[in-house]
C-alpha positions in Angstrom: -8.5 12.3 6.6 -5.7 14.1 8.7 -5.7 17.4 10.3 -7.6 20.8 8.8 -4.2 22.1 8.0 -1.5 23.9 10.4 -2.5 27.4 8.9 -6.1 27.7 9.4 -7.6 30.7 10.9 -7.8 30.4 14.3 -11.6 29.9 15.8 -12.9 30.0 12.5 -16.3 27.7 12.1 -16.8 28.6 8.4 -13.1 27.0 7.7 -13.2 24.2 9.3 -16.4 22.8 7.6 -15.5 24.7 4.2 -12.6 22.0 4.4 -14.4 19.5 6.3 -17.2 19.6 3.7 -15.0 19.6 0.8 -12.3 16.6 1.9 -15.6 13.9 2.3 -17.1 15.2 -1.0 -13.8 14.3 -2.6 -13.5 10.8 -0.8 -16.8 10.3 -1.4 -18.2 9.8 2.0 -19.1 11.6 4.6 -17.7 11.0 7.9 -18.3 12.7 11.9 -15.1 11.2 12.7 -13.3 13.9 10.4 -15.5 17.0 11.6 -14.8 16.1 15.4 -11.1 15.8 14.8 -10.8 19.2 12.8 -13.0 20.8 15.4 -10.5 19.5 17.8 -7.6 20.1 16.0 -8.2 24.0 15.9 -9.5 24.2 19.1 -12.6 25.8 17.9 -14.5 26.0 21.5 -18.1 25.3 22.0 -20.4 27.9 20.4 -17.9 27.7 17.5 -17.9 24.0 16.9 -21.7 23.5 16.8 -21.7 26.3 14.4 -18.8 24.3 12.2 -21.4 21.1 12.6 -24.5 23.1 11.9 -22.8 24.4 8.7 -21.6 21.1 7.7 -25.3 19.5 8.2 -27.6 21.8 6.8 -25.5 22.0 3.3 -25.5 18.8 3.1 -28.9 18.5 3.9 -29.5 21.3 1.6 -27.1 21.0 -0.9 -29.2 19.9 -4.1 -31.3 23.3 -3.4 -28.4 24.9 -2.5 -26.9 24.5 -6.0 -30.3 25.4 -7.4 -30.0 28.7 -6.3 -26.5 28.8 -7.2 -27.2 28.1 -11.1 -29.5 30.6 -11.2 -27.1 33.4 -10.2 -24.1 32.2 -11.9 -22.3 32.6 -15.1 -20.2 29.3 -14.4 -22.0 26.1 -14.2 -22.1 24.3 -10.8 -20.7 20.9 -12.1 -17.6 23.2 -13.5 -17.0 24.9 -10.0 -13.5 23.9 -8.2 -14.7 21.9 -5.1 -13.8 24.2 -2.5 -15.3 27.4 -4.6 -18.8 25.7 -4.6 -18.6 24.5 -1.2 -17.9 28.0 -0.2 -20.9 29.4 -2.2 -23.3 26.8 -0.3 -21.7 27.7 3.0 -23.0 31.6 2.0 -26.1 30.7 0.9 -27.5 28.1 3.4 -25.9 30.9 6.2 -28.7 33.5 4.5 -31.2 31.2 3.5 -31.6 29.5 6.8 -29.4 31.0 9.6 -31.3 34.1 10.2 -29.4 35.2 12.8 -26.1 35.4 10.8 -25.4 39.1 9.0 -25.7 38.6 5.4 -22.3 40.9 4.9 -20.6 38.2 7.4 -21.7 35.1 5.0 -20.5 36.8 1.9 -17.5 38.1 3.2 -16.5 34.5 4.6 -17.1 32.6 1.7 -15.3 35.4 -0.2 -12.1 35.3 2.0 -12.4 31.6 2.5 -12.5 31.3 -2.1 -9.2 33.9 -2.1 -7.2 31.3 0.5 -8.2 28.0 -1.2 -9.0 28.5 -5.1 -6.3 28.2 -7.6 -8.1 30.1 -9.7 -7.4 34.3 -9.0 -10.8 34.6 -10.6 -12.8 32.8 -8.0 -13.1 35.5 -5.1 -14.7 37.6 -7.5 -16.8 35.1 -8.7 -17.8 33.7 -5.0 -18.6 37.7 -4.3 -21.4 38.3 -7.1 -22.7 35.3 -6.8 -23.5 36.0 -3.1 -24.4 39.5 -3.3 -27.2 38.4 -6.2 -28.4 35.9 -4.2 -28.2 38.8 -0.9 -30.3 41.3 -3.4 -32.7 38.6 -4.1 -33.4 36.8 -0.9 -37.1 37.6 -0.6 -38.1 36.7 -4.3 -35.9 33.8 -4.7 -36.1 31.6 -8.0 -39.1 29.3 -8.0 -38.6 25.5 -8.1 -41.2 24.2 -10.7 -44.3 22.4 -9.8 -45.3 20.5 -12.9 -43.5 17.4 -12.2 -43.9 16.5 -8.2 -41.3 14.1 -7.8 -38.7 16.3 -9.8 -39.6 19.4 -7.2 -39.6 17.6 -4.5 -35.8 16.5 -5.1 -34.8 19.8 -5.7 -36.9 21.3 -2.5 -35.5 18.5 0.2 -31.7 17.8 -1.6 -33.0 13.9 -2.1 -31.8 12.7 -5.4 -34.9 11.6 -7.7 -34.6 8.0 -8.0 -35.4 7.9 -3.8 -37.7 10.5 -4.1 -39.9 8.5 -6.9 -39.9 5.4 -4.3 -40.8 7.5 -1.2 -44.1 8.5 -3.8 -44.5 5.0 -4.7 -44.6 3.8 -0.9 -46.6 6.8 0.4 -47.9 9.1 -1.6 -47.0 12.5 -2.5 -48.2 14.5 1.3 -47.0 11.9 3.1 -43.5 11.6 1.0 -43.2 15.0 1.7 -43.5 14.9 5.4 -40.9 12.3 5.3 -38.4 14.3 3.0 -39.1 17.9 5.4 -38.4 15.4 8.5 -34.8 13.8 6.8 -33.8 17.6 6.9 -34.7 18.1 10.6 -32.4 18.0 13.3 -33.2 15.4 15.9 -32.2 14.9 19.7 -29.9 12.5 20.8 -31.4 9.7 22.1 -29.3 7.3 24.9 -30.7 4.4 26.3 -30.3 4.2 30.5 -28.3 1.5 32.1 -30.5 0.4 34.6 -28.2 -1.9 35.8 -26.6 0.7 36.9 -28.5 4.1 37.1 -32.1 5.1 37.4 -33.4 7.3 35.1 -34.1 10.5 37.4 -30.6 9.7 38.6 -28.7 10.1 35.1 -31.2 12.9 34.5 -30.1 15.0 37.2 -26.2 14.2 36.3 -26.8 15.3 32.5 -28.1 18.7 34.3 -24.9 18.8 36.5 -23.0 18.3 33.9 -24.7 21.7 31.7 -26.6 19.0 29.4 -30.5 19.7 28.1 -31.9 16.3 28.7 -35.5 15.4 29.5 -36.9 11.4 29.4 -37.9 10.5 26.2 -41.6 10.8 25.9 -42.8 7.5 25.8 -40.3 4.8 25.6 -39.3 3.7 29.3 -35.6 4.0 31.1 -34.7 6.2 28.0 -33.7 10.5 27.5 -33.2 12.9 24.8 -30.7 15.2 24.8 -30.5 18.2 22.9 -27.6 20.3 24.6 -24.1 19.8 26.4 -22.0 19.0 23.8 -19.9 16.0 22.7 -22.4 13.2 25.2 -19.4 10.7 25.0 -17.2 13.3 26.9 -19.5 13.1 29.7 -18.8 11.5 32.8 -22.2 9.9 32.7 -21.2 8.1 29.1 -17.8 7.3 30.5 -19.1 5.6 33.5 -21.7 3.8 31.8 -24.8 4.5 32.8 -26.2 5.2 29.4 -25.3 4.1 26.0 -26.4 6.2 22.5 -28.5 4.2 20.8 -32.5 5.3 19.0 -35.5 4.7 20.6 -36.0 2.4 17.1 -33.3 0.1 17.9 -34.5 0.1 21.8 -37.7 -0.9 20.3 -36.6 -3.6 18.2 -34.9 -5.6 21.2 -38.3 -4.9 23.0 -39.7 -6.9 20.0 -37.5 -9.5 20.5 -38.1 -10.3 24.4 -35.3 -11.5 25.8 -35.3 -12.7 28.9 -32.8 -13.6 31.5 -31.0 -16.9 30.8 -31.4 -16.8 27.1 -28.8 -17.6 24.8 -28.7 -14.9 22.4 -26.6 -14.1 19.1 -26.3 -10.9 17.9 -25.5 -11.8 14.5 -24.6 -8.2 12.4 -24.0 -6.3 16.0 -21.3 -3.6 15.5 -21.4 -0.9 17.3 -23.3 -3.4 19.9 -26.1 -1.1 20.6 -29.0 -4.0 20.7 -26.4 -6.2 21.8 -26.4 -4.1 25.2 -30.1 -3.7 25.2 -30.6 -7.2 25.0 -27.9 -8.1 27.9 -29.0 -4.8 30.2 -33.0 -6.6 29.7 -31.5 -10.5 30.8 -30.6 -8.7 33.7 -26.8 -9.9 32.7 -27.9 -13.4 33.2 -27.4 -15.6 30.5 -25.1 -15.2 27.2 -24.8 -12.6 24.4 -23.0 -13.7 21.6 -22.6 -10.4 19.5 -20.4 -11.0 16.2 -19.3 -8.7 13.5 -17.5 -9.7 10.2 -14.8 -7.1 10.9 -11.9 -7.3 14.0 -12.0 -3.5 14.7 -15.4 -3.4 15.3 -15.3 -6.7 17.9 -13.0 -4.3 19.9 -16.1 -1.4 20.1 -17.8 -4.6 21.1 -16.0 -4.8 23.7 -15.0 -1.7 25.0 -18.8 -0.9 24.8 -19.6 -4.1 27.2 -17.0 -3.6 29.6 -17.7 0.2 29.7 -21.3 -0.7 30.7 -20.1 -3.6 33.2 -22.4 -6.5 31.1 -20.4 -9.8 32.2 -22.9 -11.9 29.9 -21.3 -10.7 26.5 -19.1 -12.3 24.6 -17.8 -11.6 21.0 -16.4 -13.0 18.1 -15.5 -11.9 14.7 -17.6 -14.2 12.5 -19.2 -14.1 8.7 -23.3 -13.8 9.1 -23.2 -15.4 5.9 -20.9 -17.9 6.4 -22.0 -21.2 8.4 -21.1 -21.8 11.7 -21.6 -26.1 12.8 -21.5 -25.6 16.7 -24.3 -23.0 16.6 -27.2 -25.3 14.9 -30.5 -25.3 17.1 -28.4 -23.1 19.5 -29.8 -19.7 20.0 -33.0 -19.4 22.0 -33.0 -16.0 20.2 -31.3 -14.7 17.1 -31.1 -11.0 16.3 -30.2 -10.3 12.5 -29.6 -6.4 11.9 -28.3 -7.5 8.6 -26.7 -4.4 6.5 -28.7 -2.7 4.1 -28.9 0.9 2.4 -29.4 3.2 5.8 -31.6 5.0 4.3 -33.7 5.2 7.4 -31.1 7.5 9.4 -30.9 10.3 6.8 -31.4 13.1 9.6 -28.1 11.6 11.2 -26.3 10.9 8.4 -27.8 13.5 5.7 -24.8 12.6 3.0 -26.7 8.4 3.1 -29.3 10.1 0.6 -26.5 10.5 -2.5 -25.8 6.9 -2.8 -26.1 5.9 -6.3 -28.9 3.2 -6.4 -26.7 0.8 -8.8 -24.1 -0.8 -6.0 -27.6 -1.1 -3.3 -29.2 -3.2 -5.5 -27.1 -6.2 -4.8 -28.2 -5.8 -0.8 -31.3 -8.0 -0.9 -29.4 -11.1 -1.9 -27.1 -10.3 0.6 -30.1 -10.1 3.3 -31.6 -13.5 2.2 -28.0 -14.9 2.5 -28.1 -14.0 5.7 -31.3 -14.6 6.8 -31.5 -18.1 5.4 -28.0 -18.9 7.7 -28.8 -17.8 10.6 -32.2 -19.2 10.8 -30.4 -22.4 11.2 -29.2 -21.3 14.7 -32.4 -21.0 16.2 -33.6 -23.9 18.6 -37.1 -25.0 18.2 -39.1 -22.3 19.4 -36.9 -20.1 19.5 -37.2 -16.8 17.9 -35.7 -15.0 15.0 -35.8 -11.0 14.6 -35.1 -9.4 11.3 -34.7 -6.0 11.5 -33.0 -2.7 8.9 -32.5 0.8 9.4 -33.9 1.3 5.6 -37.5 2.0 4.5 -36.9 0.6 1.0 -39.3 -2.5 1.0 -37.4 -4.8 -1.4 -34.9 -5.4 2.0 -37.5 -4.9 4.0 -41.0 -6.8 3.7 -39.9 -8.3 0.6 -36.9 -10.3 2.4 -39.1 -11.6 4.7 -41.9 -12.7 2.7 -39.3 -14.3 0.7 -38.0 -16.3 4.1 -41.1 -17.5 5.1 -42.3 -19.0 1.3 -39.0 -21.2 1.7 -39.7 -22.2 5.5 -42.4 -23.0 6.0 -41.0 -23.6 9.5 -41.3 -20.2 10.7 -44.0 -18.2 11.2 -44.5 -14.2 12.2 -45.1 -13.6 16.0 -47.5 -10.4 16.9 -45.4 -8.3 19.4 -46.1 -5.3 21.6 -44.3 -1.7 21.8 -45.2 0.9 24.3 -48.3 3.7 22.5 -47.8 5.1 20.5 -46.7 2.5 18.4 -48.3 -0.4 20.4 -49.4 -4.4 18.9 -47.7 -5.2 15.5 -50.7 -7.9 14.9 -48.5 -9.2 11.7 -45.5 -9.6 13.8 -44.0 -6.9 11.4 -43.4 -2.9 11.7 -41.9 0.0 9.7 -41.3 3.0 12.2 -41.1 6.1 10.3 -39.6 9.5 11.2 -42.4 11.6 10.6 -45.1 9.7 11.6 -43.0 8.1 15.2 -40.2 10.0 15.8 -37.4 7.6 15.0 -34.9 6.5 12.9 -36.5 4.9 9.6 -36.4 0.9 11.1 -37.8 -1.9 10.0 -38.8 -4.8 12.2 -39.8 -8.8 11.5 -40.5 -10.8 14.4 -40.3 -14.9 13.7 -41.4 -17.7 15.9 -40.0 -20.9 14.5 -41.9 -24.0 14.9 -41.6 -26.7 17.9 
């Protein structure tokens, strides 16, 4: 995405994600990668880059609202606004919507002088300016989102386009849909999994504290803390050395599901970034083999790296097609994890920008998750287990895949498995964790036994 630019105001948080904001929308993706390296490459310091982040999160967790407001105070319509004009107005109004503690005059004035460097248009600083100072005089009494249609009010409210809010309805029902939506614009804690290979929990605890990190153990998943403060966690010492690895207590709880055990043969079959491929090798003890593939090269090397950051001997990786079959690994695998890619819409607090995706090009995913499914169930020896599992909460990759697996084998069969309480027995040997309801990343797990 390359740097911010060489004449950006020193120090300034508003900048950096005015241009941070408005260089994904035009690519059409969001991306951390490109708010870390213009946070680094102005040398905004601490307080100044989580303000930069904040900024850049809540509009885009806010941004269909946002624009809501914005329509109603503007003579220009929002679809006609030069990119970096309108990101500028939503960096005004989230700053006096929802940061409180910023002065409203400091928002306006911002946005204003931030329109005058980047518009072409001489118009736009003027424009930016009443726009914001309406919205300023009218901050107690703002414009009402209609009621009459649930679904349509709901969109606007939580910034979730309608087509995903009409399937959060159908799935749950309108107070529970809601729940979900408020808890996709919530900012959760970093979650790292302990190495406990290498480190006890109190021990990593009390070197996240050393290091001026606000960690506590998670509250009821074992060798596992959140961490709400200290910054960038990979710069830590206690990241570097590998005692702990980033990873959500939903993913830690889908290798629990699976149950390895040391001396397994295991193959990660989707595994980039590795995260369950860790968990399973750190619960084996490092005894056995962990065959973690990705389709794509670069991500073998985060393979890698990860593995040999967290000293785990027993992994081994390989760039190989989950669709695509492989001879030598028939009736292989004493255990085969399939993470198989799907529509993410489970991690919407991490990744708020997921939500936008059209629903046209994720329609195709199913298909692709019964292709893979169906390929690597071939690698699993006799009683050997299979576990299916997505970071979406759309059904149609979720329960739907499965159900479709087991009509065509009639092979396998669904194993009960058992989490740590809250979540505790999935008697069906299958489990949707939801955000509001369990505190996780949206996940999907399907736990299958195949047959002696």
């Amino acid at each position: 995405m390359g740097r911010v630019g060489e004449d950006i105001m020193a120090g300034n948080a508003r900048e950096v994600a005015l241009l941070t904001l408005s260089a994904c929308e035009k690519q059409g993706a969001w991306s951390d990668l490109a708010l870390k390296k213009n946070i680094r490459s102005v040398g905004l310091d601490g307080r100044d880059a989580a303000l930069a982040t904040r900024l850049c999160f809540g509009v885009l967790q806010n941004r269909m609202l946002l624009d809501f407001y914005i329509g109603k105070f503007s003579s220009v319509r929002v679809e006609r606004m030069e990119n970096r004009v309108l990101n500028a107005l939503r960096l005004g109004v989230y700053q006096m919507a929802f940061l409180t503690r910023v002065p409203v005059s400091a928002a306006v004035n911002e946005s204003v002088t931030l329109s005058r460097k980047y518009s072409k248009n001489p118009r736009s600083p003027g424009l930016v300016n009443g726009i914001l100072r309406a919205v300023s005089r009218n901050m107690d009494h703002l414009p009402l989102i209609e009621e009459k249609d649930p679904a349509r009010y709901l969109s606007i409210r939580y910034s979730h386009p309608l087509w995903l809010v009409r399937e959060f309805l159908d799935a749950l029902g309108e107070k529970e849909a809601e729940r979900l939506l408020a808890a996709d614009n919530s900012e959760p804690a970093t979650v790292a999994q302990i190495n406990i290979l290498r480190a006890s929990t109190p021990e990593v605890l009390n070197a996240l504290a050393a290091e001026g990190a606000d960690a506590a153990p998670h509250p009821w998943l074992p060798d596992c803390v959140t961490v709400t403060g200290g910054g960038d966690l990979e710069q830590l010492s206690v990241f570097r050395d590998g005692r702990l690895y980033i990873q959500d207590a939903a993913a830690r709880l889908a290798v629990m599901a699976a149950a390895p055990r040391p001396g397994m043969r295991v193959l990660d079959a989707c595994a980039a970034p590795g995260g369950k491929s860790f968990g399973t090798a750190i619960a084996m003890g490092d005894r056995g083999e962990v065959l973690s593939c990705d389709i794509h090269p670069h991500k073998k090397k985060l393979i890698d790296a990860g593995a040999q950051r967290l000293g785990l001997a027993c992994i081994r990786s390989a760039v190989q097609d989950a669709k695509s079959p492989c001879a030598q690994w028939v009736d292989a695998f004493d255990l085969v994890i399939a993470d198989v890619p799907c529509s993410g819409l489970g991690i919407i607090r991490k990744k708020p920008d997921i939500r936008y995706k059209e629903p046209g090009p994720l329609a195709g995913l199913p298909a692709v998750q019964r292709s893979i499914l169906e390929n690597v169930s071939a690698y699993v020896k006799p009683g050997g287990a299979l576990l299916y599992c997505t970071c979406t909460l759309l059904e149609r990759e979720n329960g739907d895949v499965v159900s479709w697996f087991l009509d065509a084998h009639p092979e396998y069969h669904t194993e009960p498995f058992e989490l740590p309480a809250p979540i505790g027995r999935a008697a069906e040997g299958r489990l949707t964790l939801w955000p509001h309801i369990h505190g996780t990343d949206g996940f999907y797990i399907a736990k299958l036994r195949r047959d002696l």
